[in-house]
C-alpha positions as CSV (number, residue, x, y, z in Angstrom):
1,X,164.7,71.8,171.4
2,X,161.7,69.8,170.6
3,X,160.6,69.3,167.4
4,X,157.5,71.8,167.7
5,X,159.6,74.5,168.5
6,X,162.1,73.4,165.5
7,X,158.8,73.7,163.2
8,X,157.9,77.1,164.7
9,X,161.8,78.6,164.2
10,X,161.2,77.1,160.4
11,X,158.1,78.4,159.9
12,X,159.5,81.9,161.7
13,X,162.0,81.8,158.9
14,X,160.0,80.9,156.3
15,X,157.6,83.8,157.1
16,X,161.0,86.5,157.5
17,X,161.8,85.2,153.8
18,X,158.0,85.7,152.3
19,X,158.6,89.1,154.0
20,X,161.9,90.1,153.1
21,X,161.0,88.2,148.9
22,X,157.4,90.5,149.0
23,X,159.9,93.7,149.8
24,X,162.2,92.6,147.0
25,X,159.5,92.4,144.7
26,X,158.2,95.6,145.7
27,X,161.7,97.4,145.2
28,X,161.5,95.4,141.8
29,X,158.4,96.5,140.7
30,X,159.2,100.4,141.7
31,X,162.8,100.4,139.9
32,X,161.1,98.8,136.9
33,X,158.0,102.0,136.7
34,X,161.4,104.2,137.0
35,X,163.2,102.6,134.2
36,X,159.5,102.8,132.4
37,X,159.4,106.3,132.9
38,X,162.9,106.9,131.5
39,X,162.5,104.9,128.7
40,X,159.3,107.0,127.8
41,X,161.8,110.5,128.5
42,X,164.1,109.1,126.4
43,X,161.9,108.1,123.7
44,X,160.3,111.2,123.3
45,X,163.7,113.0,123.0
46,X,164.5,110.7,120.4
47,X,161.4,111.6,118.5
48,X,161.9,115.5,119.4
49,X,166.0,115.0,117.8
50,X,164.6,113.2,114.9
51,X,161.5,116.0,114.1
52,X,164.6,118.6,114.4
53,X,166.7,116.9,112.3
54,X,164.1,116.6,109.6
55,X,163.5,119.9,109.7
56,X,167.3,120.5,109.3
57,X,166.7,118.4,106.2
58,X,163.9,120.2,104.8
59,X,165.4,123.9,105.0
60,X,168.6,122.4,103.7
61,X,167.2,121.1,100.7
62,X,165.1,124.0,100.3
63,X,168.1,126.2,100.2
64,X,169.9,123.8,97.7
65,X,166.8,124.3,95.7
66,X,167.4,127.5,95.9
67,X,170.6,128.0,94.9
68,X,170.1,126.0,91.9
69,X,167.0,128.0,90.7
70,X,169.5,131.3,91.5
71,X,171.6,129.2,88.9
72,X,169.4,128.4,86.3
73,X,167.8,132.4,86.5
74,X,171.0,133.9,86.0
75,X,171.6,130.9,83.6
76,X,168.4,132.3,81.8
77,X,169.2,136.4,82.2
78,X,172.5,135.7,80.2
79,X,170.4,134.0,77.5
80,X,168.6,136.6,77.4
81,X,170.7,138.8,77.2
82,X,172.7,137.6,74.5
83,X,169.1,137.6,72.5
84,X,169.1,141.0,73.0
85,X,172.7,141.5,71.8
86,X,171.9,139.5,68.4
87,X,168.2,141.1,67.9
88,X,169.5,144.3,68.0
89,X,173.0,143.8,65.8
């Protein structure tokens, strides 16, 4: 084998591994746009999770609010009540 043909098989070689190193970066960049796209997906389920669970929070503090007004009315009916009781003895 002469040495121009040795240069040509390198150079063949060279050229397979440009082509086969382009197609590995192409895979690359494709997997990386599908990871981009589920790191988006998954972000915006995170933030759909979170607005539900502060919603969960708001009715939930609401009700305790609730509850304790219930509290102090009842609270305020007995005083009331007992006003009554004394006004009218």
């Amino acid at each position: 084998m002469t040495k121009h043909q040795r240069l040509d098989d390198v150079n063949r070689r060279l050229d397979d591994v440009n082509i086969h190193l382009a197609d590995q970066s192409r895979r690359i960049d494709e997997t990386n746009k599908r990871i981009d796209a589920i790191h988006a997906d998954l972000l915006k389920r995170i933030d759909e999770v979170n607005h539900r669970l502060n919603r969960l929070y708001e009715v939930i503090v609401r009700r305790n609010e609730h509850t304790q007004l219930e509290q102090r009315v009842l609270h305020l009916e007995q005083d009331v009540e007992e006003i009554k009781r004394k006004i009218a003895a």
